[in-house]
N, CA, C and O atoms as a printed pandas DataFrame, in Angstrom:
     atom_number atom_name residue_name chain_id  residue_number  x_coord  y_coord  z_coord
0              1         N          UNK        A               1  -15.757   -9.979   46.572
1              2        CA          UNK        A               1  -14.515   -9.228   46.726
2              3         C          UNK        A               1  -13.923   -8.958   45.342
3              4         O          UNK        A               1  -13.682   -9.960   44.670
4              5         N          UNK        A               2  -13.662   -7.819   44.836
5              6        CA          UNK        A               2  -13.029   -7.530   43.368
6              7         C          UNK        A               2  -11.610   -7.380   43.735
7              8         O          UNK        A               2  -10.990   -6.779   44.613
8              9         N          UNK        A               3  -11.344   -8.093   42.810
9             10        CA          UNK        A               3   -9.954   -8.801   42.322
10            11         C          UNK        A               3   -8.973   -6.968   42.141
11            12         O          UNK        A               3   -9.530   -5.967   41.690
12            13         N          UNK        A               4   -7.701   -7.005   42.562
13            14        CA          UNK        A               4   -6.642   -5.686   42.480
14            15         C          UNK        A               4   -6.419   -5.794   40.543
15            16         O          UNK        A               4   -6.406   -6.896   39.994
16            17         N          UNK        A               5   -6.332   -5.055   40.095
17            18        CA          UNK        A               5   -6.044   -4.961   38.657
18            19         C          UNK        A               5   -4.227   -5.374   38.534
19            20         O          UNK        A               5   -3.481   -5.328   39.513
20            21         N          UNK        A               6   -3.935   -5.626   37.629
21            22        CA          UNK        A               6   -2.306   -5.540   37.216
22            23         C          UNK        A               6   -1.601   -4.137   37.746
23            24         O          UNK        A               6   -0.593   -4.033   38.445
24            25         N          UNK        A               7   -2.345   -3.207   37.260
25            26        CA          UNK        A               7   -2.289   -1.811   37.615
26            27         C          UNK        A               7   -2.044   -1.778   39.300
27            28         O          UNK        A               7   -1.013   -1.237   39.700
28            29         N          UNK        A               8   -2.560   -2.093   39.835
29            30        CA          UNK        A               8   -2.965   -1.545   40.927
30            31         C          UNK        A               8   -1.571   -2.777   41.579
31            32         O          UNK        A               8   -0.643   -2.230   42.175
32            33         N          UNK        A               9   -1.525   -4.125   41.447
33            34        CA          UNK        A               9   -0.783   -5.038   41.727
34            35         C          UNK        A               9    0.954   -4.331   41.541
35            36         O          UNK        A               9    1.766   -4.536   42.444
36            37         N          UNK        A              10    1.247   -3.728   40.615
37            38        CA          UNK        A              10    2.504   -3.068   40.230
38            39         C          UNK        A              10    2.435   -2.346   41.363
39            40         O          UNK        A              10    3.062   -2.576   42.397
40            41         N          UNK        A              11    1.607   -1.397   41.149
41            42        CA          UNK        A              11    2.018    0.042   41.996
42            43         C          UNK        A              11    1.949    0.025   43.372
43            44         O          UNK        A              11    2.348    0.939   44.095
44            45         N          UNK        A              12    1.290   -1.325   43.856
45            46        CA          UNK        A              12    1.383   -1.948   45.734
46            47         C          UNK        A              12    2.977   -2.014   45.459
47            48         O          UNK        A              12    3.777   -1.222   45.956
48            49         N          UNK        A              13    3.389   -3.308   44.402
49            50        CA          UNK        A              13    4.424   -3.801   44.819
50            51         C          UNK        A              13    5.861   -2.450   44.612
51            52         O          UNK        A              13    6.743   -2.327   45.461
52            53         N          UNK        A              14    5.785   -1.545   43.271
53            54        CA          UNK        A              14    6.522   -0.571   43.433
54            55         C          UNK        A              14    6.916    0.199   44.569
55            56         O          UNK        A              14    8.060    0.443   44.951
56            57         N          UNK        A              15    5.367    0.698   45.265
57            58        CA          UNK        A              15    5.687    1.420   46.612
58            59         C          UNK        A              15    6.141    0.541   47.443
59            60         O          UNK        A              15    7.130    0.831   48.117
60            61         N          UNK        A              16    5.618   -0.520   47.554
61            62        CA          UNK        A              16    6.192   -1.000   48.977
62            63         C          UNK        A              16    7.757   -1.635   48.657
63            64         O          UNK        A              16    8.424   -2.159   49.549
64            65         N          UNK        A              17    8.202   -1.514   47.335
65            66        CA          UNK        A              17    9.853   -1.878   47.190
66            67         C          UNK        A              17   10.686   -0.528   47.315
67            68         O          UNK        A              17   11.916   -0.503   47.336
68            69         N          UNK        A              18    9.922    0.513   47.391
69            70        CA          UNK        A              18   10.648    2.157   47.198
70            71         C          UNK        A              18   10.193    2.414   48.985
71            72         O          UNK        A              18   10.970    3.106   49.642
72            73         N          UNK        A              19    9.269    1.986   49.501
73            74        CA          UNK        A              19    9.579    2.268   50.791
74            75         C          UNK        A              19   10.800    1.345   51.582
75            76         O          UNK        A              19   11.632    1.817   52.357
76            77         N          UNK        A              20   10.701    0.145   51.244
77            78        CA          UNK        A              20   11.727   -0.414   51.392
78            79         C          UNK        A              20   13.191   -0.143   51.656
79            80         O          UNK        A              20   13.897   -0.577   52.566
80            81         N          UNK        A              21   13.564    0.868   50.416
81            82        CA          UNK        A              21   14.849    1.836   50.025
82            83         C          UNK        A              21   14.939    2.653   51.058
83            84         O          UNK        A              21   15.667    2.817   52.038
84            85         N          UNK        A              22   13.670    3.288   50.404
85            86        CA          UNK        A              22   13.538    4.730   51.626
86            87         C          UNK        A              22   13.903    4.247   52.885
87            88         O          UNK        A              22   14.803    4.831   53.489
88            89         N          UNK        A              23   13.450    3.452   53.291
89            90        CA          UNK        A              23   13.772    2.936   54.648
90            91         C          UNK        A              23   14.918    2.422   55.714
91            92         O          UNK        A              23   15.057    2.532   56.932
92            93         N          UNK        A              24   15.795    1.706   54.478
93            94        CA          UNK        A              24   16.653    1.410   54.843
94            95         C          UNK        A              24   18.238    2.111   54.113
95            96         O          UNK        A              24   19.386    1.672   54.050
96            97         N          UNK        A              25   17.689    3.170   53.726
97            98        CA          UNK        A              25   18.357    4.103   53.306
98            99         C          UNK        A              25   18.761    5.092   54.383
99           100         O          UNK        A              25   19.874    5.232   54.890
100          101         N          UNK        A              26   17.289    5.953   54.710
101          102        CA          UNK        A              26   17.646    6.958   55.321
102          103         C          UNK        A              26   16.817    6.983   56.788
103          104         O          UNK        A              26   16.652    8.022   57.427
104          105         N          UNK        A              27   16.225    5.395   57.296
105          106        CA          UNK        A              27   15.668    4.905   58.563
106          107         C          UNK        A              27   13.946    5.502   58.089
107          108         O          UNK        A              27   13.456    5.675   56.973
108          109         N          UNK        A              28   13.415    5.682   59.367
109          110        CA          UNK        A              28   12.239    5.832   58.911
110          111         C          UNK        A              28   11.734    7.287   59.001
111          112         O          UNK        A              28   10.592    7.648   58.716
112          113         N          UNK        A              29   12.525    7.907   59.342
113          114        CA          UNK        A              29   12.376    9.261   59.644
114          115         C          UNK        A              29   12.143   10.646   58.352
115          116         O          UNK        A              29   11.785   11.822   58.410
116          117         N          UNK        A              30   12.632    9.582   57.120
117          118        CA          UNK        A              30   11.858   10.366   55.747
118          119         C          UNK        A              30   11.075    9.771   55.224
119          120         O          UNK        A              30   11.295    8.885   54.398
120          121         N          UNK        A              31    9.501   10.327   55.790
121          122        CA          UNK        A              31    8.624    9.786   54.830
122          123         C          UNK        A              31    7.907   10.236   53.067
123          124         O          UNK        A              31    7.513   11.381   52.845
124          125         N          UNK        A              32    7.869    9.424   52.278
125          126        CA          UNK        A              32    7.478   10.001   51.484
126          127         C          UNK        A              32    6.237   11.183   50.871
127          128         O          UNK        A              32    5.043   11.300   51.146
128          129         N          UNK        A              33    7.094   11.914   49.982
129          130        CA          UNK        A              33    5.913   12.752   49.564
130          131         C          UNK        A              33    5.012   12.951   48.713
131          132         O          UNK        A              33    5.328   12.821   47.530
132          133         N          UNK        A              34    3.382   13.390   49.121
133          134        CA          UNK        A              34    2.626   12.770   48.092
134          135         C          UNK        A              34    2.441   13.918   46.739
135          136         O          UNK        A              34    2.597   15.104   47.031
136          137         N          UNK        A              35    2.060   13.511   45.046
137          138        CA          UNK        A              35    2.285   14.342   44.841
138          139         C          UNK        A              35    0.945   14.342   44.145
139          140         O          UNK        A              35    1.399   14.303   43.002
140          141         N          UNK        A              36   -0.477   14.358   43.954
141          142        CA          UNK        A              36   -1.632   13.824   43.459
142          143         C          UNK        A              36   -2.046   12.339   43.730
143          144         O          UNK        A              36   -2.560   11.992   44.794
144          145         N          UNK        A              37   -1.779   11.472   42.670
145          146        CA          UNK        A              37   -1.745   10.223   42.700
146          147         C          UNK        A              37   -0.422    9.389   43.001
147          148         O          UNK        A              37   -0.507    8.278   43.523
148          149         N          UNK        A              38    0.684    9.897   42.692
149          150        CA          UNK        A              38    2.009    9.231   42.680
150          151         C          UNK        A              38    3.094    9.913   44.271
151          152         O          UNK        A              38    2.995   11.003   44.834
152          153         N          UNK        A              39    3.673    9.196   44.456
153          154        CA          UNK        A              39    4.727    9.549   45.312
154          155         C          UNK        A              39    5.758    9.885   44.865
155          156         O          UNK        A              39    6.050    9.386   43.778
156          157         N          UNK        A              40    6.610   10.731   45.413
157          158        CA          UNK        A              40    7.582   11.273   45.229
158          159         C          UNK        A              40    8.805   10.643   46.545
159          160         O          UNK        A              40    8.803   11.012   47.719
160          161         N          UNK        A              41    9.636    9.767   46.006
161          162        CA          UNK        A              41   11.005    9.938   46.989
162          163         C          UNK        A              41   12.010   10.451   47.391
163          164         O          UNK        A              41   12.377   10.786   48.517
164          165         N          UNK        A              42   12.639   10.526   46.011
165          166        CA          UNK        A              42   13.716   11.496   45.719
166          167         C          UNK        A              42   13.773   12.492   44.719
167          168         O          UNK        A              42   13.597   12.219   43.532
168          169         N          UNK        A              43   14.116   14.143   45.314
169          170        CA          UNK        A              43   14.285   15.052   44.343
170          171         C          UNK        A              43   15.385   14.736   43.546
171          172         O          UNK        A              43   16.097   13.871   44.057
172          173         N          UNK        A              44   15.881   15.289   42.106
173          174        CA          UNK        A              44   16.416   15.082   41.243
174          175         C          UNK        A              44   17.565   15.831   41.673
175          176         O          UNK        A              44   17.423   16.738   42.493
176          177         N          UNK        A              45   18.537   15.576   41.262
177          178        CA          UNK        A              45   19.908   16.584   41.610
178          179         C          UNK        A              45   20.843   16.662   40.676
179          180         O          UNK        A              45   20.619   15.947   39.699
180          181         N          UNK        A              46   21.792   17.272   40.647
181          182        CA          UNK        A              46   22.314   17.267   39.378
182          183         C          UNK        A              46   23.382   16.465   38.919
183          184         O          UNK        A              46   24.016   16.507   37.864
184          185         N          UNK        A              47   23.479   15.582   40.099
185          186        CA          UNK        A              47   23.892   14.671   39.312
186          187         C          UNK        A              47   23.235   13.474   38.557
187          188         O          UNK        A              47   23.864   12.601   37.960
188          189         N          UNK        A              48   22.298   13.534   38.635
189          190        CA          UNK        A              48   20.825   12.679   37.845
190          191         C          UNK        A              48   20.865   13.211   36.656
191          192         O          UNK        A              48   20.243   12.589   35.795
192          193         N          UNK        A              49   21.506   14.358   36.273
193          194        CA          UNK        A              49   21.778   15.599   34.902
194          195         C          UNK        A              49   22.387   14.721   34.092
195          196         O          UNK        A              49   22.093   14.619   32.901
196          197         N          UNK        A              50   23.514   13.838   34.828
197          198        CA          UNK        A              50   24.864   13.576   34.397
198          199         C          UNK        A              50   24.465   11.847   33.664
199          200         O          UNK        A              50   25.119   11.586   32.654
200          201         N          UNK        A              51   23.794   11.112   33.985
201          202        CA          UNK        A              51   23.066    9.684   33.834
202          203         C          UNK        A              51   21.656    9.610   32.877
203          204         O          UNK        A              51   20.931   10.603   32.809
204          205         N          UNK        A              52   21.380    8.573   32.271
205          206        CA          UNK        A              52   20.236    8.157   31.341
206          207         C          UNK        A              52   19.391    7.612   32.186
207          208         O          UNK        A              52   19.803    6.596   32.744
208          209         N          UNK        A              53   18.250    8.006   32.474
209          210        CA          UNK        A              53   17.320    7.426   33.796
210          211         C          UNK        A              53   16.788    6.026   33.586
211          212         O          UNK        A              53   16.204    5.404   34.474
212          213         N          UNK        A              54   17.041    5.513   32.246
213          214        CA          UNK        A              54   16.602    4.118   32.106
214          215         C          UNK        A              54   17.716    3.251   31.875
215          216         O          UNK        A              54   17.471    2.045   31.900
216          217         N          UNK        A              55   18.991    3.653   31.636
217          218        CA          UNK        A              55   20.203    2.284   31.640
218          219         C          UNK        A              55   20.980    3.277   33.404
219          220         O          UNK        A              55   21.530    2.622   34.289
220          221         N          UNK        A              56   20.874    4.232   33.458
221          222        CA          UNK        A              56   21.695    4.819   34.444
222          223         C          UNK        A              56   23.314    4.832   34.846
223          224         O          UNK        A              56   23.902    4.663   35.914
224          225         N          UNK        A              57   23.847    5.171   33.204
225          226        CA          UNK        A              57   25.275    5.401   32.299
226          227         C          UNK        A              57   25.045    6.590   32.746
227          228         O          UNK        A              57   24.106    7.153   33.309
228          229         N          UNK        A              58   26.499    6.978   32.247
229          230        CA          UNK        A              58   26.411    8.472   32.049
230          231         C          UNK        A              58   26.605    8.996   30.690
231          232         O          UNK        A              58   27.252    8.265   29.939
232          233         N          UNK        A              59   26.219   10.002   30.265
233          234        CA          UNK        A              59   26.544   10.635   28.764
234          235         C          UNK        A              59   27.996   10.905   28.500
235          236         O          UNK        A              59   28.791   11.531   29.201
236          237         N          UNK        A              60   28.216   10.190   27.126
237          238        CA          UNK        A              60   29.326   11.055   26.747
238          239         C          UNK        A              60   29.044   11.073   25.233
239          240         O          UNK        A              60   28.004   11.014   24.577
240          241         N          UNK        A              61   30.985   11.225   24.765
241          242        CA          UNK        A              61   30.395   11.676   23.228
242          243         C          UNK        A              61   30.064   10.709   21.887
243          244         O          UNK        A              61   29.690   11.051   20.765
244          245         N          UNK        A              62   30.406    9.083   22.549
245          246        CA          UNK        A              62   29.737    7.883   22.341
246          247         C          UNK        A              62   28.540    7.995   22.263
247          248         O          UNK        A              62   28.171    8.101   21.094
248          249         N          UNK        A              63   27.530    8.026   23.195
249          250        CA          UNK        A              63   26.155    7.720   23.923
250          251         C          UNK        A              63   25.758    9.146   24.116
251          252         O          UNK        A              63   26.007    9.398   25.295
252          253         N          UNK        A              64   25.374    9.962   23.662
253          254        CA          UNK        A              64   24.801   11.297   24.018
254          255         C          UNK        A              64   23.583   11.849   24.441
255          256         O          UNK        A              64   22.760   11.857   23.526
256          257         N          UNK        A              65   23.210   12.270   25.402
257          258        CA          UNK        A              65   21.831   13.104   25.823
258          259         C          UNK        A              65   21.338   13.216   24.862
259          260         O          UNK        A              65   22.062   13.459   23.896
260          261         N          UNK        A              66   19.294   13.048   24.582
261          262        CA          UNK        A              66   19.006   13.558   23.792
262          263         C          UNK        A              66   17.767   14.393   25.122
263          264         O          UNK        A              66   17.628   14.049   26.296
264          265         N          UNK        A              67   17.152   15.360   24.489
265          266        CA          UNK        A              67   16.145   16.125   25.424
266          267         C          UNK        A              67   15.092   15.941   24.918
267          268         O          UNK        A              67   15.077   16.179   23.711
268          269         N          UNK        A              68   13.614   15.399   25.616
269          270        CA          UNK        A              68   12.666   15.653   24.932
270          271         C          UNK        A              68   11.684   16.797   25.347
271          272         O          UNK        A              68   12.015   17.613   26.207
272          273         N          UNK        A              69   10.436   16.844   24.702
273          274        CA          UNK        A              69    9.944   18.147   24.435
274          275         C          UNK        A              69    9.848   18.503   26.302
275          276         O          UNK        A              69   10.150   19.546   26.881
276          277         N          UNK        A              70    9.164   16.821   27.047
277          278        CA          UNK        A              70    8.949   17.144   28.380
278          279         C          UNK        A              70    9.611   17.165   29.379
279          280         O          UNK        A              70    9.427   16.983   30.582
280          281         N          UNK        A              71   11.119   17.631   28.161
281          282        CA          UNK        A              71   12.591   18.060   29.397
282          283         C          UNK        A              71   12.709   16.895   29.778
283          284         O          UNK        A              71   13.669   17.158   30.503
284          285         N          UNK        A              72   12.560   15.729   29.939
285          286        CA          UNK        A              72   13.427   14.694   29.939
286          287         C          UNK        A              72   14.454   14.186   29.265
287          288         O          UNK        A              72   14.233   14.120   28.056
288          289         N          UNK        A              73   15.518   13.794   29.613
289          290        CA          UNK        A              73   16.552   13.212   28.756
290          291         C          UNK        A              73   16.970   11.840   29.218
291          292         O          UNK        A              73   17.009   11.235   30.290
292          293         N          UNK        A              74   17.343   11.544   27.622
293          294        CA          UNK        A              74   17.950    9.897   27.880
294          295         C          UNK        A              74   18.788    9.953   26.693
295          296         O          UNK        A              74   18.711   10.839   25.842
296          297         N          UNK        A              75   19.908    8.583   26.666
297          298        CA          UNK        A              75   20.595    7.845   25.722
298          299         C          UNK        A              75   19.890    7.856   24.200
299          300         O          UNK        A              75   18.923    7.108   24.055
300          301         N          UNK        A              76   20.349    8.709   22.995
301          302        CA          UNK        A              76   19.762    8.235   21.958
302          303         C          UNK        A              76   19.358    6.857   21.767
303          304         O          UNK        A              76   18.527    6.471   20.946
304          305         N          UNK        A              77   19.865    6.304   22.405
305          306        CA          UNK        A              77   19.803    4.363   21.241
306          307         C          UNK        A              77   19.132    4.042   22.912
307          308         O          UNK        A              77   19.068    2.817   22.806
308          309         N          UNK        A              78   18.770    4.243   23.896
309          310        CA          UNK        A              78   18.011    4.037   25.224
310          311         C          UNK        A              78   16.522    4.494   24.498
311          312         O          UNK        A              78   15.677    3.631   24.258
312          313         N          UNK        A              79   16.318    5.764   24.214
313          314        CA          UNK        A              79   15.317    5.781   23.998
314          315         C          UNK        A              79   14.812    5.472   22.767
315          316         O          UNK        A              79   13.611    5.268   22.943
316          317         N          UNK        A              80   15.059    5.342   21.730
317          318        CA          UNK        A              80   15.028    4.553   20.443
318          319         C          UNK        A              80   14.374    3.386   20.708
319          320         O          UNK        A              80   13.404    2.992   20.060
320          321         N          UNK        A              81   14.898    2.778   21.697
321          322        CA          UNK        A              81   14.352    0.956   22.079
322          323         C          UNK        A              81   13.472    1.402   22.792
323          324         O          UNK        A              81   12.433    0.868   22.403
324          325         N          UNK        A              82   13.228    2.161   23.728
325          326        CA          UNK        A              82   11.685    2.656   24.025
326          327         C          UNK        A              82   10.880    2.851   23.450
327          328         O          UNK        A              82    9.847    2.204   23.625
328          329         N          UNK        A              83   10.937    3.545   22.774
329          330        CA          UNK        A              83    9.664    3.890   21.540
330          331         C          UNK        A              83    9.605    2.816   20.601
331          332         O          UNK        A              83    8.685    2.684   19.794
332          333         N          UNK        A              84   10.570    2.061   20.701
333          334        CA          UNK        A              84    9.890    0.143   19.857
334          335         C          UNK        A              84    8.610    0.129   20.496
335          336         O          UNK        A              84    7.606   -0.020   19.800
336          337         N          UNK        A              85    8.481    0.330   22.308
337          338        CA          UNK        A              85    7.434   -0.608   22.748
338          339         C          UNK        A              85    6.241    0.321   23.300
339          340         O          UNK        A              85    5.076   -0.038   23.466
340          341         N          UNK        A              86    6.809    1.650   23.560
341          342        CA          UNK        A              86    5.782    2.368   23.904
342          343         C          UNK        A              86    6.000    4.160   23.542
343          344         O          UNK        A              86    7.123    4.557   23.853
344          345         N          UNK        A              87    5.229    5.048   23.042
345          346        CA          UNK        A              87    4.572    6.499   22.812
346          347         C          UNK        A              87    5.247    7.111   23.979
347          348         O          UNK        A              87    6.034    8.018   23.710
348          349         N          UNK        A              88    5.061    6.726   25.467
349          350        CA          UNK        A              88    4.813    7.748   26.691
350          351         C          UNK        A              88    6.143    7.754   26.857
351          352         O          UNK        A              88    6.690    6.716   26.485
352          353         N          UNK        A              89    7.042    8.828   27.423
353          354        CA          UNK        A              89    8.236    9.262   28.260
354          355         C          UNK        A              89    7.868    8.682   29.589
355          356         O          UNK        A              89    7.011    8.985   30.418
356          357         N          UNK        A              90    9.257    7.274   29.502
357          358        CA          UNK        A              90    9.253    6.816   30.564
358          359         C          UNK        A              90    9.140    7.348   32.209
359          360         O          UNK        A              90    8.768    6.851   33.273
360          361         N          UNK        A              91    9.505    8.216   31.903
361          362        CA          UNK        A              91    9.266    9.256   32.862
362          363         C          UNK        A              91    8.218    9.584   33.813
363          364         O          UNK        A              91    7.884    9.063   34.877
364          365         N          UNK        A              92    7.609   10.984   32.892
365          366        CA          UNK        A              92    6.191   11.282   33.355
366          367         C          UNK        A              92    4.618   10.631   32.490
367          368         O          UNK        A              92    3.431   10.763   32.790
368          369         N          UNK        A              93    5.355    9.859   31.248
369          370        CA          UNK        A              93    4.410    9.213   30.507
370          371         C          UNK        A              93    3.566   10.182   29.397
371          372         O          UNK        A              93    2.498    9.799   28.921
372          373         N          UNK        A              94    4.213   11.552   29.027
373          374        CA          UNK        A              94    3.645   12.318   28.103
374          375         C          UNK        A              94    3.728   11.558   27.043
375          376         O          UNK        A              94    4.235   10.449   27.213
376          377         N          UNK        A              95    3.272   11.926   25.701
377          378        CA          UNK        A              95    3.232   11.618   24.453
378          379         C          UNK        A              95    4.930   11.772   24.450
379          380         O          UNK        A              95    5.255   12.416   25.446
380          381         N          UNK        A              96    5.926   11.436   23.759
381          382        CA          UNK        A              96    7.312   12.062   23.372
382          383         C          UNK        A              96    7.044   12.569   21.974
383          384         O          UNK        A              96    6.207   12.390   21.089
384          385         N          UNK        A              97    7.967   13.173   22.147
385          386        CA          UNK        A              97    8.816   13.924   21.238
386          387         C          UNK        A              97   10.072   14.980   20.652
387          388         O          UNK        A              97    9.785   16.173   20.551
388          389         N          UNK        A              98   10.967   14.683   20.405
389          390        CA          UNK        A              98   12.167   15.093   20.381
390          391         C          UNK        A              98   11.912   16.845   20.458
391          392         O          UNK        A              98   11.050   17.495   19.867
392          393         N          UNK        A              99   13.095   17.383   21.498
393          394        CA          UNK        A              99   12.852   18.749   21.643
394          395         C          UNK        A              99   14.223   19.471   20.348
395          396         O          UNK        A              99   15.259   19.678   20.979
396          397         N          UNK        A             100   14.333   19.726   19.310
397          398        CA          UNK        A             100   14.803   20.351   18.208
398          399         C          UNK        A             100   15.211   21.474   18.722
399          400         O          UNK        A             100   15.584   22.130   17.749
400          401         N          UNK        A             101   15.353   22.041   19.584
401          402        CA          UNK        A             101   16.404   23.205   19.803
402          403         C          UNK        A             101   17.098   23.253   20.772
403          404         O          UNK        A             101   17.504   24.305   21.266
404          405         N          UNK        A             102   17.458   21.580   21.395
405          406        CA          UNK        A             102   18.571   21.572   22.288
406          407         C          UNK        A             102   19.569   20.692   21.652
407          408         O          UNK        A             102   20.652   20.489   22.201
């Protein structure tokens, strides 16, 4: 029998803590949607515009939006401490890099 990877161990326990939500959120009657490999729960709305997707503040003129190239945004000093530990946009996991004309 081969052993589940770390990988694979996360992403059981992720989904089955986001079905969880889903579930007792909105009963069982929204199931999730698939989108390749990953699921999708919730569409983005605009007030998700308004918040840093990794502390989940909101922007102001303290703490400001920054945009990156893959249209994601976060907290300057949020994502700063990200890129201490990892390259990918927490996000969708592209390479980052700051988008210069927003």
């Amino acid at each position: 029998m081969e052993t589940p990877s770390i990988i694979q161990k996360a992403s059981k326990t992720n989904y089955n803590t986001k079905m969880k939500i889903c579930s007792s959120t909105y009963g069982d009657k929204v199931p999730p949607r698939e989108h390749g490999n990953y699921f999708s729960y919730f569409s983005p709305s605009a007030e998700d515009e308004d918040v840093c997707p990794t502390c989940l503040e909101d922007y102001d003129s303290e703490n400001p939006r920054i945009v990156m190239q893959c249209s994601h945004h976060f907290h300057l000093g949020c994502i700063y401490e990200w890129m201490e530990r990892s390259e990918a946009c927490p996000v969708c996991g592209k390479k980052m890099e700051f988008d210069e004309t927003t």
